[in-house]
N, C-alpha and C positions, 0 to 999 in steps of 0.2 A: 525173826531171822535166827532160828538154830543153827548152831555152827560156824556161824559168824561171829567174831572179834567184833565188840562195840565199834573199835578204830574203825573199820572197815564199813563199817554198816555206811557212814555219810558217802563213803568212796559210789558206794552201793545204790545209792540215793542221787547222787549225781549224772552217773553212768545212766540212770531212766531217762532224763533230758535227752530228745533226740537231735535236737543242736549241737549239742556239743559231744553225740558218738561222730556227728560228721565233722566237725573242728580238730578232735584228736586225733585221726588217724593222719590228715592234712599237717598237721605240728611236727609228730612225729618223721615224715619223710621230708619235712623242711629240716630238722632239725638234722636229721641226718645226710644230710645234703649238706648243712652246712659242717659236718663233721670231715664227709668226706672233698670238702673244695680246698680244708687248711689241709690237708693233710698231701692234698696237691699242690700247693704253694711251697710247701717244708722239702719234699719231695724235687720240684724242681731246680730249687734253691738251694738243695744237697749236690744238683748234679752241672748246675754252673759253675760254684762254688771255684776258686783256687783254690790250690790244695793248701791245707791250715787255714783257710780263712771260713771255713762250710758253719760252726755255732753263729759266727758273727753275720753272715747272710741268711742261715735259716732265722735268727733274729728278728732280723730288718723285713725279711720278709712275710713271718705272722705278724708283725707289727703293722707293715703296710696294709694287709691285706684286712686286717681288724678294722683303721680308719680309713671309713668312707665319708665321703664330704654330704652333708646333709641326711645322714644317715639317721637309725633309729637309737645305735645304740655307738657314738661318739667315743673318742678314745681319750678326749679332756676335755674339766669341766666346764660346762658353759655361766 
């Protein structure tokens, strides 16, 4: 592998696995999905909001929207 960074080389090695080129691209548009759901919650949370009260709602409201009950990734510890 000329012109390849040793780093990269495993990157390189991994990417062969045909498993997992169809795993990543599925990650990647969960991930960004879930980028763009908080940014809808902040968003609506900005536009109920009273007026002076909008940090403390968008607050509560990434906060809620983080814990989900039986979820994978819990907001305290078990």
């Amino acid at each position: 592998m000329t012109g390849i960074p040793a780093w990269a080389g495993s990157y390189v090695s991994l990417l062969r696995h045909p498993v997992l080129r169809r795993v990543l691209p599925g990650m990647l548009i969960s991930a960004l999905g879930d980028g763009m759901s908080m940014v809808a919650v902040a968003w609506l949370a900005l536009a109920i909001a009273p007026p002076g009260q909008a940090a403390v709602w968008i607050s509560l409201a990434v906060a809620g929207s983080r814990c989900r009950p039986r979820s994978a990734r819990p907001c305290w510890p078990v």
